[in-house]
Each structure stands twice: as structure tokens, then as C-alpha cells.
Phi, psi and omega in degrees: 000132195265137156306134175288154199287179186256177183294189164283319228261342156312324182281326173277347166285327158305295185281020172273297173299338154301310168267329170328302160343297177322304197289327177301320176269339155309312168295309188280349195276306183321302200280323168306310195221024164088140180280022163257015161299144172313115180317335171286308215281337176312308190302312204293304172313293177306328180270345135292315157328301188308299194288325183297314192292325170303331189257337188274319195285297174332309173304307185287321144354279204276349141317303192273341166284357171092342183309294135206213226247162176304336192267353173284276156353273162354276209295344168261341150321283187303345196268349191247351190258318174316305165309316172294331149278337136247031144299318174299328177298310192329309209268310183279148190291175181297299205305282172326328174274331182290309190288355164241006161238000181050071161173144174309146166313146143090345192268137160281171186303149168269173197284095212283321207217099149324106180287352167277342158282023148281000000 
């Protein structure tokens, strides 16, 4: 049985947890990499979040419409968390990207959800 898309009152409940989101990476840019970091790169860095969140939401859509699977699902989770990172290497210097994911450039996201145990 396919779930009906989602509403309006769904969306908005997305973008209310999208900037919650915001606020969140904003609070972690302070305690990682101070609150005098730069305001561009700080910008640059929200706005790949923004886009991760926009593509994350799409995703889960197409989860709940039956569009696809769960093991599916994941695996544009992890495409999407890999992506977010390195757009975030782009914008931050080496020194700066280890200390705000705590993990070296070049390495992928780890893996949160084994897709075969869906």
C-alpha cells in the first residue's frame, strides 16, 4: 500500500526541521571551528546543508510514495552524506575539515545503516 505524497502541513514541518538543522550547523561551525570563522565560508557550508536537506526530504518522499525501497533509500542517504562532505572539503582547508568532522579529507561518510539489514 503506497502512503499518499506529502502535505502541506508536512512541508512545513520539513522546513521548521530544516532550520532547526541550520541552527545546528551553525552551533557546531562555533564549537568546531570558532565563532570567528569566516562568514563566506560559513555561508558556503550552509548552503550545501540547505541543498543536502532539500534532496534528503525528496528522498524520503520517494520513500513514502513507494517510488523507492528501502535499501534504496539508504544507499541515497549514504550518496548524500558523502556528497555533503565533500562539498564541505571544498570550502574548508585540511586543518579545518578534520576538526569539524573529525575524520581526515578523502575518506567517505561512515556508514550509519548497513543496507543489507534493511
Amino acid at each position: 500500500m503506497r502512503e499518499q505524497p506529502l502535505c502541506a502541513s508536512d512541508l512545513d514541518e520539513q522546513q521548521r526541521a530544516g532550520e532547526l538543522c541550520e541552527t545546528e550547523l551553525d552551533l557546531m561551525i562555533d564549537h568546531r571551528l570558532g565563532r570567528q570563522f569566516p562568514s563566506g565560508k560559513r555561508q558556503s557550508m550552509v548552503l550545501a546543508y540547505r541543498e543536502m536537506i532539500v534532496d534528503r526530504a525528496n528522498a524520503l518522499e520517494k520513500l513514502q510514495t513507494g517510488a523507492i525501497n528501502s535499501v534504496c533509500y539508504v544507499h541515497e542517504m549514504q550518496r548524500l552524506a558523502d556528497s555533503l562532505l565533500r562539498k564541505f572539503e571544498s570550502i574548508l582547508a585540511a586543518d579545518e575539515f578534520a576538526a569539524f568532522v573529525d575524520q581526515e579529507p578523502g575518506l567517505p561518510a561512515n556508514l550509519l545503516i548497513d543496507p543489507s539489514q534493511v
